[in-house]
mmJSON file of the N, C-alpha and C atoms, coordinates in Angstrom:
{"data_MODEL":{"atom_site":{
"group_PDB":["ATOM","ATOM","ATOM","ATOM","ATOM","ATOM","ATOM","ATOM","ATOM","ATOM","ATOM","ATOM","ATOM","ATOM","ATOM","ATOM","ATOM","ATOM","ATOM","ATOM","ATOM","ATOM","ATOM","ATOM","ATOM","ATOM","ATOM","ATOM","ATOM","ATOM","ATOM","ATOM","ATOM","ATOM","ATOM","ATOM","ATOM","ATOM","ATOM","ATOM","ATOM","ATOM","ATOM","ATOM","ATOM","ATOM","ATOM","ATOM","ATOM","ATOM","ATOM","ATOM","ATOM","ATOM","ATOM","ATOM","ATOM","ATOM","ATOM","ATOM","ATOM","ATOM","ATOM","ATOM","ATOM","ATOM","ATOM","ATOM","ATOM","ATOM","ATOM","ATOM","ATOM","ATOM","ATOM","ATOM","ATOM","ATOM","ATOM","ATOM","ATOM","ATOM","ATOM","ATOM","ATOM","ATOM","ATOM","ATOM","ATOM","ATOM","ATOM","ATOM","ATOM","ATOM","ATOM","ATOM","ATOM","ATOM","ATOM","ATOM","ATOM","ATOM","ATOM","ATOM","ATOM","ATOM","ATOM","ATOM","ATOM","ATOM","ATOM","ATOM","ATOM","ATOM","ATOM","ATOM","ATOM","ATOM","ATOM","ATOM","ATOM","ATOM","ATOM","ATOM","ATOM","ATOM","ATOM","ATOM","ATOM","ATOM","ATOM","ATOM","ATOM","ATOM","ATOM","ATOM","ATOM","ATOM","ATOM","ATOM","ATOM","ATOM","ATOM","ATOM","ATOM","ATOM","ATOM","ATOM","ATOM","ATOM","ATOM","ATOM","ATOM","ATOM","ATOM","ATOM","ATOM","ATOM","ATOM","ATOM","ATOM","ATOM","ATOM","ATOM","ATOM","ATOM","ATOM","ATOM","ATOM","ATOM","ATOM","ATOM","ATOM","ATOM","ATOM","ATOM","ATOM","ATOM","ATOM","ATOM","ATOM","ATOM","ATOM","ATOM","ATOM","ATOM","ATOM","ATOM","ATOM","ATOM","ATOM","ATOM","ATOM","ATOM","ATOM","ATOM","ATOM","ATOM","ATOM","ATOM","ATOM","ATOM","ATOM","ATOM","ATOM","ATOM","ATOM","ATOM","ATOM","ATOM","ATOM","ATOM","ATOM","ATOM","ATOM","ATOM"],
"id":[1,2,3,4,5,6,7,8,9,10,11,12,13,14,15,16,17,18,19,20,21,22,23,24,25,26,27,28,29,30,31,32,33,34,35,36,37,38,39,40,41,42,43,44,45,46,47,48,49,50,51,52,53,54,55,56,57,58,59,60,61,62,63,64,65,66,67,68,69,70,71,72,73,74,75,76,77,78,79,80,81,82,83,84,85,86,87,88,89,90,91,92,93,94,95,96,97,98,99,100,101,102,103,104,105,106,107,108,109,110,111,112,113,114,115,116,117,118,119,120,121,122,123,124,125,126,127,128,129,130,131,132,133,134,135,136,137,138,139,140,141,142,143,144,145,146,147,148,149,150,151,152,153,154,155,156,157,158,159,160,161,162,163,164,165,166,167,168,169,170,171,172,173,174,175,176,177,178,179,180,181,182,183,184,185,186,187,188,189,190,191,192,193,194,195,196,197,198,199,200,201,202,203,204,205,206,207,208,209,210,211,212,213,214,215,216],
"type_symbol":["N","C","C","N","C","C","N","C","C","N","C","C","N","C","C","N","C","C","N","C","C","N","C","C","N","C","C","N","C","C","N","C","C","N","C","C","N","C","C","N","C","C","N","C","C","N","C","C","N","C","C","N","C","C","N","C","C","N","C","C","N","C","C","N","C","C","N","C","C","N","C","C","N","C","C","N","C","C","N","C","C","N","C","C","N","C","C","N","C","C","N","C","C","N","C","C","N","C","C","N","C","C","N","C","C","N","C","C","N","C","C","N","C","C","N","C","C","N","C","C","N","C","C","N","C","C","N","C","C","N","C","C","N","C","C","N","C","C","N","C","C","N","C","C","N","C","C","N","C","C","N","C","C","N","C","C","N","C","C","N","C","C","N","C","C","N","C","C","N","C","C","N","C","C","N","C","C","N","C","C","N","C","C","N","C","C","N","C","C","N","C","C","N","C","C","N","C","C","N","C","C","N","C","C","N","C","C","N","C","C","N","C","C","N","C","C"],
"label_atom_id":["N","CA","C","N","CA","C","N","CA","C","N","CA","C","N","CA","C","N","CA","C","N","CA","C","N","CA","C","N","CA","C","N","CA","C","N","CA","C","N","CA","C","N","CA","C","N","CA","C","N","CA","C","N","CA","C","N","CA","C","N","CA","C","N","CA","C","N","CA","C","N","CA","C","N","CA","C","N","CA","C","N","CA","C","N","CA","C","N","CA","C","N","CA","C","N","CA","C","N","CA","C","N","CA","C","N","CA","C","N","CA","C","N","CA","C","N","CA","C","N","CA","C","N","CA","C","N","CA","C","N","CA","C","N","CA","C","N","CA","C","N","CA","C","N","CA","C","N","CA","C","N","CA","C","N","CA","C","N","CA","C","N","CA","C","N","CA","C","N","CA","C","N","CA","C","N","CA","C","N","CA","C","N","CA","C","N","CA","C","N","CA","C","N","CA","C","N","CA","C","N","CA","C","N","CA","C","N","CA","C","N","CA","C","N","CA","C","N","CA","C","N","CA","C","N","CA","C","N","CA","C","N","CA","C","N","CA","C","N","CA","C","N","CA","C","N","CA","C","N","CA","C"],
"label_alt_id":[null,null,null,null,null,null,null,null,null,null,null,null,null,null,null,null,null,null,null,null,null,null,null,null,null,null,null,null,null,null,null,null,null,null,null,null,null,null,null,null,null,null,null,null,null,null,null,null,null,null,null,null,null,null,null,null,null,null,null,null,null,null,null,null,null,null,null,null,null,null,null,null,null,null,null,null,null,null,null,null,null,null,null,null,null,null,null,null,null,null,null,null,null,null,null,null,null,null,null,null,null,null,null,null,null,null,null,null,null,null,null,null,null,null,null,null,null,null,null,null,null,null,null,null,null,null,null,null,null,null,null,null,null,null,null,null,null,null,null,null,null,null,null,null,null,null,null,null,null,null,null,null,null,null,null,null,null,null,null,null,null,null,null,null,null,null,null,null,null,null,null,null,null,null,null,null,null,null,null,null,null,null,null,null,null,null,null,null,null,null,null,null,null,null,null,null,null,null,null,null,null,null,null,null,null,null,null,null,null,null,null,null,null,null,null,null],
"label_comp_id":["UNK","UNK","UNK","UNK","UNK","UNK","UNK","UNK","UNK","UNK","UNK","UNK","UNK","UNK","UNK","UNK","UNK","UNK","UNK","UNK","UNK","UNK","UNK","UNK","UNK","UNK","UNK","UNK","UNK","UNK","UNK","UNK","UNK","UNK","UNK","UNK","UNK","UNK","UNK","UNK","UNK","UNK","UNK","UNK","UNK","UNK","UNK","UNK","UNK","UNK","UNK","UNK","UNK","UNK","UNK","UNK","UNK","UNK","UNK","UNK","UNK","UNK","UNK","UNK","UNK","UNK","UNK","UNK","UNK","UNK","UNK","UNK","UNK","UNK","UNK","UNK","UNK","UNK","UNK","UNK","UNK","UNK","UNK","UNK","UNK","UNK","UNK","UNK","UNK","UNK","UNK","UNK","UNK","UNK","UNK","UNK","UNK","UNK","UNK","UNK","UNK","UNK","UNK","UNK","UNK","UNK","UNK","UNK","UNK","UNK","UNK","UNK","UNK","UNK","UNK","UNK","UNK","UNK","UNK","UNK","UNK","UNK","UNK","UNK","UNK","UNK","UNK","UNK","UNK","UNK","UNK","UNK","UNK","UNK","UNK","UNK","UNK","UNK","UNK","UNK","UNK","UNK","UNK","UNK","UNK","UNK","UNK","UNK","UNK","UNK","UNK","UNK","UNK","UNK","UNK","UNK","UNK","UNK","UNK","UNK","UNK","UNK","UNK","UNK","UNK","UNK","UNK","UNK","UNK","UNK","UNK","UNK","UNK","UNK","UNK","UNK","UNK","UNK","UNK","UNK","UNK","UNK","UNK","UNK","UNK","UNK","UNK","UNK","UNK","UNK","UNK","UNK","UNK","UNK","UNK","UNK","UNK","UNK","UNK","UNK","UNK","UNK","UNK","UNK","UNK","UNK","UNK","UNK","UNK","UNK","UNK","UNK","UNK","UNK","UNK","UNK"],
"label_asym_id":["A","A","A","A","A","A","A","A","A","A","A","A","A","A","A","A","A","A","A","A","A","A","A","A","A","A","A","A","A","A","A","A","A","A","A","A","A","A","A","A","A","A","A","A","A","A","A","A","A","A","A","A","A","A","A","A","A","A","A","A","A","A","A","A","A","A","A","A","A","A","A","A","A","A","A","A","A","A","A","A","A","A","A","A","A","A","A","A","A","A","A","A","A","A","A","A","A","A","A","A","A","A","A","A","A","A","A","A","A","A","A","A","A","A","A","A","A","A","A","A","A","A","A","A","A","A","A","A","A","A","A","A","A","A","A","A","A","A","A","A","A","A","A","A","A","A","A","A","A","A","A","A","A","A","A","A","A","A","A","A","A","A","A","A","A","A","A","A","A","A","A","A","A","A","A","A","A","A","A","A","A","A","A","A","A","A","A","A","A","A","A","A","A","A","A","A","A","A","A","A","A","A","A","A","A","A","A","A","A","A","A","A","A","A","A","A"],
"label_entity_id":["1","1","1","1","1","1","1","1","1","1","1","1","1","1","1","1","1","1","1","1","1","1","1","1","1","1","1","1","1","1","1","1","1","1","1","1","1","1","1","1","1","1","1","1","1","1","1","1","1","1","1","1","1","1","1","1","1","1","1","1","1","1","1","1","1","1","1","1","1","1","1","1","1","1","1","1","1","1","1","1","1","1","1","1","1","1","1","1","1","1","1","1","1","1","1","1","1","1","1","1","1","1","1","1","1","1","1","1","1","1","1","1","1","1","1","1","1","1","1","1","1","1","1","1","1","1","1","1","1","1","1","1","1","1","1","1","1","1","1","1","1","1","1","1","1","1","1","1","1","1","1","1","1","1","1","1","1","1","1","1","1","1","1","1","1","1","1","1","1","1","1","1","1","1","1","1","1","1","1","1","1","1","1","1","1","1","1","1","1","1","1","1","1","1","1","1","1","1","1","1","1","1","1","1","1","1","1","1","1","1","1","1","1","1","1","1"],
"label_seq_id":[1,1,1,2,2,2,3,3,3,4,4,4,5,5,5,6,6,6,7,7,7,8,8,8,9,9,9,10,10,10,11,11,11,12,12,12,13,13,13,14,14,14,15,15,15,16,16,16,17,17,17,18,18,18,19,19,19,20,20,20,21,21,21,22,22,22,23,23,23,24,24,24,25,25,25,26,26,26,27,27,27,28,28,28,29,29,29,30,30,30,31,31,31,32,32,32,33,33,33,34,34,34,35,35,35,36,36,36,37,37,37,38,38,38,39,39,39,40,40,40,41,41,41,42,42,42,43,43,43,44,44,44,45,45,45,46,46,46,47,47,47,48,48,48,49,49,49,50,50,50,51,51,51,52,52,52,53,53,53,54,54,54,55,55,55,56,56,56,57,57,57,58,58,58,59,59,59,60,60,60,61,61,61,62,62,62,63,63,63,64,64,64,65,65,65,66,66,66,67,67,67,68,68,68,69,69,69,70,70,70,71,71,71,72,72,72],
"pdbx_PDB_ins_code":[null,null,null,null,null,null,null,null,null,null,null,null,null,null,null,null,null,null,null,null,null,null,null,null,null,null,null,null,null,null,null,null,null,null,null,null,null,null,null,null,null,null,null,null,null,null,null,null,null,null,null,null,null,null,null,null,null,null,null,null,null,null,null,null,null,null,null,null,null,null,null,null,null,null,null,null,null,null,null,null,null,null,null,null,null,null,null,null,null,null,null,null,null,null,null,null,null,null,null,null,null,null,null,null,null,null,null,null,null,null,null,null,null,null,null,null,null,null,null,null,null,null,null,null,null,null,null,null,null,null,null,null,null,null,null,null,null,null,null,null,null,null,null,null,null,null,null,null,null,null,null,null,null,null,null,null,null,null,null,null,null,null,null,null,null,null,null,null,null,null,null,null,null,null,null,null,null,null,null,null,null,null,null,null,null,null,null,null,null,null,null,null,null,null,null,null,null,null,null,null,null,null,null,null,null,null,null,null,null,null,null,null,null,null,null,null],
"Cartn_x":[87.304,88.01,87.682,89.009,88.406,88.86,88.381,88.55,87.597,88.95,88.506,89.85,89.347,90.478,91.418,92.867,93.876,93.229,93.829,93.735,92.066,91.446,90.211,90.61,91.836,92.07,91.683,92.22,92.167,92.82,94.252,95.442,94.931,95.043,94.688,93.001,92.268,91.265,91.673,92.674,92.74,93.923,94.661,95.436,94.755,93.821,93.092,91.967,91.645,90.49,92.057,93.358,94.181,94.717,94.853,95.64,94.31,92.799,91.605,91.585,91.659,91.851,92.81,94.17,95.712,94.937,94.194,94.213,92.913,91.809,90.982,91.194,92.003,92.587,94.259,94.547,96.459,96.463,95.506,96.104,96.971,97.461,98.595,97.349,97.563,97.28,98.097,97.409,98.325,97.002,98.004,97.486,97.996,97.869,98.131,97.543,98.5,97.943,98.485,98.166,98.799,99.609,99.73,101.087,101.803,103.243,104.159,103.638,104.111,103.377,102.616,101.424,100.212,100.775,101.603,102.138,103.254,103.663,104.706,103.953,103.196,102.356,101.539,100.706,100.469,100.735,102.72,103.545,103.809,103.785,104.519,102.791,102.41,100.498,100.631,100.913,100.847,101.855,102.792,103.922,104.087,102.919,102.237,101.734,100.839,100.194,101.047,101.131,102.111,101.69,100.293,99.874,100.169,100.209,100.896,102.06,102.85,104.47,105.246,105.326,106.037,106.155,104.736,104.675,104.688,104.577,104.277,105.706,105.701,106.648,106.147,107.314,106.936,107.669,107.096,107.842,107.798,109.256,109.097,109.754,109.7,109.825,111.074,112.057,113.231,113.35,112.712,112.612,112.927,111.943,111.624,112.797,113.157,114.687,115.893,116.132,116.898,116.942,115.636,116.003,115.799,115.634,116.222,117.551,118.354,119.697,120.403,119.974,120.503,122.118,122.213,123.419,123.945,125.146,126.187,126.78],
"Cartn_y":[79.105,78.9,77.496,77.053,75.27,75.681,74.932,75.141,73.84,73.581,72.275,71.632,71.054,70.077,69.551,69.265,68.734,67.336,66.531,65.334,64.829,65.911,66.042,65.62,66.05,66.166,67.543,68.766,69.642,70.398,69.604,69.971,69.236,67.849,66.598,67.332,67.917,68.171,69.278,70.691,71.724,71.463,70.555,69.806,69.682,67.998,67.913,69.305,70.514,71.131,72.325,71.959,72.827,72.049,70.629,70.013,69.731,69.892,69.916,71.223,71.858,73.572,73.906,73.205,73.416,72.282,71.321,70.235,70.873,71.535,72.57,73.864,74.205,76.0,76.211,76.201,76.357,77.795,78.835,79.57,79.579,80.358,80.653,80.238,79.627,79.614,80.025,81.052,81.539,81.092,80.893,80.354,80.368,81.376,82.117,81.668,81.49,81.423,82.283,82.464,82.898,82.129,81.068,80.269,78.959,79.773,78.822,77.197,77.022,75.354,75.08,75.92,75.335,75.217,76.47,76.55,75.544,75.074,73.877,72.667,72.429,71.031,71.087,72.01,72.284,71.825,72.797,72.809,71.185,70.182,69.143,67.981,68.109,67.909,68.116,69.008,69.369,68.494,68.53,68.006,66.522,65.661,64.449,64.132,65.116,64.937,65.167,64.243,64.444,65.597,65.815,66.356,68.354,68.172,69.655,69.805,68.791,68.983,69.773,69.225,70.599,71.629,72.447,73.788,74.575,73.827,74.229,74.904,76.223,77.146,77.768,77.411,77.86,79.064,80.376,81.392,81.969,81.718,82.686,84.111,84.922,86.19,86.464,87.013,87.261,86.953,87.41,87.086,85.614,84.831,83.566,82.758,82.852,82.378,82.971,84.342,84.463,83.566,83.06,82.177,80.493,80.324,78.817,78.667,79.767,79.553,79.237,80.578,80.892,81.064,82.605,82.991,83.38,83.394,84.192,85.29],
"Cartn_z":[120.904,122.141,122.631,123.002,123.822,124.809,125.858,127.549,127.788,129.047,129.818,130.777,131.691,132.396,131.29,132.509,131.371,131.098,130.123,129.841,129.275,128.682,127.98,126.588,125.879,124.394,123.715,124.531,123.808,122.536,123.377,122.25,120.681,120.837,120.185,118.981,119.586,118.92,117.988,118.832,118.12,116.489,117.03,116.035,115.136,115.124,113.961,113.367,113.843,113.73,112.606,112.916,112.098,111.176,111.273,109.953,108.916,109.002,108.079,107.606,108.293,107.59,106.625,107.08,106.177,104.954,104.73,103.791,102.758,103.59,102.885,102.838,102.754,102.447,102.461,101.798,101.401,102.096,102.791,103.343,104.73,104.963,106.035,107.632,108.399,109.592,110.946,111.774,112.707,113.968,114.923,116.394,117.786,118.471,119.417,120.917,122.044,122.641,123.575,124.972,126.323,127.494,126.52,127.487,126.445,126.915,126.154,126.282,127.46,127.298,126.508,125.936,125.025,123.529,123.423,122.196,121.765,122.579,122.766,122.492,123.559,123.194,121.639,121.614,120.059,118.651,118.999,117.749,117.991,118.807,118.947,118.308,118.906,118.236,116.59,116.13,114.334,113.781,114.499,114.063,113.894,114.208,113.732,112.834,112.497,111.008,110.053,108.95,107.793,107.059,106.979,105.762,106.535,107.441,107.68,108.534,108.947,109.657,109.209,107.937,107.273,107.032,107.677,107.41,108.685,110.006,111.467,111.501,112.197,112.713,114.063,115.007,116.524,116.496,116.941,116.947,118.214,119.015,119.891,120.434,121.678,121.724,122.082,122.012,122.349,123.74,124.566,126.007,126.441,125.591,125.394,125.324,124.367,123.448,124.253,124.954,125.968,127.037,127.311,128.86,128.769,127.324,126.956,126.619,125.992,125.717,127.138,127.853,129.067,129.157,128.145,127.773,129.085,128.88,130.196,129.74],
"occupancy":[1.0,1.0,1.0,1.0,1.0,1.0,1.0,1.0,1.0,1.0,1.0,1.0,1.0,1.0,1.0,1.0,1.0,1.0,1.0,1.0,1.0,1.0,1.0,1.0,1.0,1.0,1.0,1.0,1.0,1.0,1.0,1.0,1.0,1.0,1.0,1.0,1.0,1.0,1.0,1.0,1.0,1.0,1.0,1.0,1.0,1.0,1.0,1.0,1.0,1.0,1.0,1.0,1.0,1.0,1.0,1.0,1.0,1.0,1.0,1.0,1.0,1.0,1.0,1.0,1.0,1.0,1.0,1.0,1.0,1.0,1.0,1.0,1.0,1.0,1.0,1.0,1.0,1.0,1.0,1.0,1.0,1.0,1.0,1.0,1.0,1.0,1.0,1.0,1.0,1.0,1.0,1.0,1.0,1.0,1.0,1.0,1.0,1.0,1.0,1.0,1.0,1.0,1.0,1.0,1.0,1.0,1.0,1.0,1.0,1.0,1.0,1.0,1.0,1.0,1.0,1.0,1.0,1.0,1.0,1.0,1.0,1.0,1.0,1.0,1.0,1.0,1.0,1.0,1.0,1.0,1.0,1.0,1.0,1.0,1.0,1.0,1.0,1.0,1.0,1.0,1.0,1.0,1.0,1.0,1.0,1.0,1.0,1.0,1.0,1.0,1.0,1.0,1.0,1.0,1.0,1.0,1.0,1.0,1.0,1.0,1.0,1.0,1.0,1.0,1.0,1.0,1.0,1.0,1.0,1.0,1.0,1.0,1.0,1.0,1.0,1.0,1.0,1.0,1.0,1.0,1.0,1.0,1.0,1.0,1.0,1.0,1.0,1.0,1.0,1.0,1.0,1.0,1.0,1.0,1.0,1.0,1.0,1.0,1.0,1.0,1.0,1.0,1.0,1.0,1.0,1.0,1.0,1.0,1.0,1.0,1.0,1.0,1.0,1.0,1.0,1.0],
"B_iso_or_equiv":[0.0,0.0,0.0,0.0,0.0,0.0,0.0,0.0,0.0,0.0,0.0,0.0,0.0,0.0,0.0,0.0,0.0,0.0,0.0,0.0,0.0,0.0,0.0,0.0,0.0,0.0,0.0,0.0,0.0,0.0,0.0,0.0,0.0,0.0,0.0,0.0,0.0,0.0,0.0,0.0,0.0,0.0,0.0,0.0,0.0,0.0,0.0,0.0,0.0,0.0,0.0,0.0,0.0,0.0,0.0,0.0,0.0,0.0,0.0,0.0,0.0,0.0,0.0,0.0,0.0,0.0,0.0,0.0,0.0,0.0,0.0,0.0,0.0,0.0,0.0,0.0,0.0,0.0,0.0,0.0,0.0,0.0,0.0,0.0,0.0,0.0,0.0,0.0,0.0,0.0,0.0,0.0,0.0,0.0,0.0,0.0,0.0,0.0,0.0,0.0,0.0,0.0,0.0,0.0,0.0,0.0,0.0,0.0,0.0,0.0,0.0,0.0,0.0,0.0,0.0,0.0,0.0,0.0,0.0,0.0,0.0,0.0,0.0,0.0,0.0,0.0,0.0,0.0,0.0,0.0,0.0,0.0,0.0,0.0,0.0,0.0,0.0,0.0,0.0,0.0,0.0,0.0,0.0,0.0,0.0,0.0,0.0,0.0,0.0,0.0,0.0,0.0,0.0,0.0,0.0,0.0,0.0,0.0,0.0,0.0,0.0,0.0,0.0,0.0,0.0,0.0,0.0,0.0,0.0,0.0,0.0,0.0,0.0,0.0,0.0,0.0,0.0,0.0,0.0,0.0,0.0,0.0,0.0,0.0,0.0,0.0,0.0,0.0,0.0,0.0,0.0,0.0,0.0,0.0,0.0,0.0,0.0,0.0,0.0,0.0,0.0,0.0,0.0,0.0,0.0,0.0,0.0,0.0,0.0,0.0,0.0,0.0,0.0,0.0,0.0,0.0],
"pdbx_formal_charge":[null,null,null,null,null,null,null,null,null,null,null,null,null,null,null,null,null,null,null,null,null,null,null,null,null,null,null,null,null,null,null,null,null,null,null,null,null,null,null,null,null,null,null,null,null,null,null,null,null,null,null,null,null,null,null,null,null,null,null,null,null,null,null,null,null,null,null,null,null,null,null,null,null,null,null,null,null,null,null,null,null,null,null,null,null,null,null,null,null,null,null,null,null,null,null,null,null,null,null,null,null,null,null,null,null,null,null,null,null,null,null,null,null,null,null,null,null,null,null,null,null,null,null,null,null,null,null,null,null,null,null,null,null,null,null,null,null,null,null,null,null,null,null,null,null,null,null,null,null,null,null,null,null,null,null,null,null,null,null,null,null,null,null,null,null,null,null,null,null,null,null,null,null,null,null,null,null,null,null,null,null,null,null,null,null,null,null,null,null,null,null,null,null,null,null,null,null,null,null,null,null,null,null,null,null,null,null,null,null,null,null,null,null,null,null,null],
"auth_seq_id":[1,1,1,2,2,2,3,3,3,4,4,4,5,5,5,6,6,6,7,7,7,8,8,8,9,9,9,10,10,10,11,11,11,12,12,12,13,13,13,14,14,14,15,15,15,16,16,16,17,17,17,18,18,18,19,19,19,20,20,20,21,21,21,22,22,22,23,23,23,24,24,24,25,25,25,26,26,26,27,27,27,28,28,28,29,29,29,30,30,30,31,31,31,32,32,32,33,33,33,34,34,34,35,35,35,36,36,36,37,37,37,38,38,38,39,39,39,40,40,40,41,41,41,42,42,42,43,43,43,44,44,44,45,45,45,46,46,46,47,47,47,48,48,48,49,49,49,50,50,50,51,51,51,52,52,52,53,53,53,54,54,54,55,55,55,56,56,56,57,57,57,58,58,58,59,59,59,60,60,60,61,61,61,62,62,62,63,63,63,64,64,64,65,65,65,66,66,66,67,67,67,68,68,68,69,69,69,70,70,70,71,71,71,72,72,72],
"auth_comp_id":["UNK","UNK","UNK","UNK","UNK","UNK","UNK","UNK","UNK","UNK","UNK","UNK","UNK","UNK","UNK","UNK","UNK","UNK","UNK","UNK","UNK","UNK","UNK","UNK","UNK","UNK","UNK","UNK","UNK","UNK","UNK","UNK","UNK","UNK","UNK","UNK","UNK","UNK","UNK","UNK","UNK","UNK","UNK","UNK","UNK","UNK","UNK","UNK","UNK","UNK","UNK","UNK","UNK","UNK","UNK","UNK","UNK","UNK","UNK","UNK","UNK","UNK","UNK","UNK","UNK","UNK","UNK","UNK","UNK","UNK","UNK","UNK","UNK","UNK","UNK","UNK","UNK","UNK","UNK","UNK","UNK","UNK","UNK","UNK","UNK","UNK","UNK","UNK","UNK","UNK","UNK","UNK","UNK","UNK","UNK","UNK","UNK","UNK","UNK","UNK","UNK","UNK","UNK","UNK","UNK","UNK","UNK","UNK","UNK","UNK","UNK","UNK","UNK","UNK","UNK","UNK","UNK","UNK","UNK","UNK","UNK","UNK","UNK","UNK","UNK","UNK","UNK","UNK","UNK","UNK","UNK","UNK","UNK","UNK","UNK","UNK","UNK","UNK","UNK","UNK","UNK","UNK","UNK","UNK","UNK","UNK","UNK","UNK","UNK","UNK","UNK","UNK","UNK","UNK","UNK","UNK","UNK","UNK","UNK","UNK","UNK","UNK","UNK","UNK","UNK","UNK","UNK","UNK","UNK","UNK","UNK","UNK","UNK","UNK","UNK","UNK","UNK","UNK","UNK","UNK","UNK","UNK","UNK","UNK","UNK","UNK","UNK","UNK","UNK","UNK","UNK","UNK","UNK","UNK","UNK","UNK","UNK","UNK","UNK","UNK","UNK","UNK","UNK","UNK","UNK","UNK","UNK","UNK","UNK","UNK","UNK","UNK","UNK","UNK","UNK","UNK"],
"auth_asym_id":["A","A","A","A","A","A","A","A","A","A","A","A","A","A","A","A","A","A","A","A","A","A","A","A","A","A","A","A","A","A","A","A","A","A","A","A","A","A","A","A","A","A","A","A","A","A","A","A","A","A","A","A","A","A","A","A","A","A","A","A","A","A","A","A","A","A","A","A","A","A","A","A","A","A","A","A","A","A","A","A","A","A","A","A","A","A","A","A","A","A","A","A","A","A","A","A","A","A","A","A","A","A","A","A","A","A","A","A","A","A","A","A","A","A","A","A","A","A","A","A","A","A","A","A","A","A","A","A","A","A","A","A","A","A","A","A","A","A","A","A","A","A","A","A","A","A","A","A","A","A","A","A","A","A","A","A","A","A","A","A","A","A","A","A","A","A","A","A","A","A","A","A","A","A","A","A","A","A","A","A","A","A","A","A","A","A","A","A","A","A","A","A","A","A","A","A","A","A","A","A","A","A","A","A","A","A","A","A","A","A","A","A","A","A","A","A"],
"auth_atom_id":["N","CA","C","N","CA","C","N","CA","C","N","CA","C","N","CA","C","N","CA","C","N","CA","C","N","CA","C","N","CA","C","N","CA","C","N","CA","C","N","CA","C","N","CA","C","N","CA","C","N","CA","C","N","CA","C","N","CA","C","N","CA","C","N","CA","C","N","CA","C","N","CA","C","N","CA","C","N","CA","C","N","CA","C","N","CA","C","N","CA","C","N","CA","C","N","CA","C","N","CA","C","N","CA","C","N","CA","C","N","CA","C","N","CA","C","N","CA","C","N","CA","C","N","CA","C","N","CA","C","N","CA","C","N","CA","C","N","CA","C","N","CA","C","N","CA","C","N","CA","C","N","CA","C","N","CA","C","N","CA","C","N","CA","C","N","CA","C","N","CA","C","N","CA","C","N","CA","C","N","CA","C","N","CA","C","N","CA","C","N","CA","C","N","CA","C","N","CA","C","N","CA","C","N","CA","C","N","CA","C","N","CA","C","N","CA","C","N","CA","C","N","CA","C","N","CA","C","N","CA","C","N","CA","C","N","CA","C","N","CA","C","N","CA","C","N","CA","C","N","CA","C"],
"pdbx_PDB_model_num":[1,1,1,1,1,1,1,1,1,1,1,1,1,1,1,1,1,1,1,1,1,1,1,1,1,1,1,1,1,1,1,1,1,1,1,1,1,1,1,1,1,1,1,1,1,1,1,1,1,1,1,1,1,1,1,1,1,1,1,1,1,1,1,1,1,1,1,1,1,1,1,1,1,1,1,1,1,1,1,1,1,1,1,1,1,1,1,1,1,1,1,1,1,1,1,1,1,1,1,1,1,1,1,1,1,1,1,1,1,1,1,1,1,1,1,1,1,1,1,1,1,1,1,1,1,1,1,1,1,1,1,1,1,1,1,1,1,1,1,1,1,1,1,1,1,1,1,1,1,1,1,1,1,1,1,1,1,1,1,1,1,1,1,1,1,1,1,1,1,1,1,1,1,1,1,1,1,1,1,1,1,1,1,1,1,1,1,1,1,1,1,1,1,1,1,1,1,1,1,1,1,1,1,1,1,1,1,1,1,1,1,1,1,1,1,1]
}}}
């Protein structure tokens, strides 16, 4: 768990602490949090490093994806 004020480099740390893991273990990494925003900033954080961009998938909940379309 990291915890701390914004603008510490938490995202920035958990990034690199997941693109060394993807470069030492070809297994699957999953990473969960309790608020979209984190998972947003995150997926956008991975999505820097070359050596794992390509494999980052943001998945979200129907709920989720209902109120970004914001069907009529």
């Amino acid at each position: 768990m990291i915890q701390g004020p914004p603008g510490t480099g938490k995202t920035k740390t958990l990034a690199m602490i997941v693109a060394l893991m993807h470069i030492y273990s070809k297994d699957p990494i999953m990473i969960c949090s309790d608020q979209n925003e984190t998972a947003d900033l995150l997926y956008e954080a991975l999505n820097k490093h070359e050596s794992i961009a390509s494999t980052v998938i943001r998945v979200y909940s129907k709920s989720i994806v209902d109120k970004k379309i914001k069907r009529k």
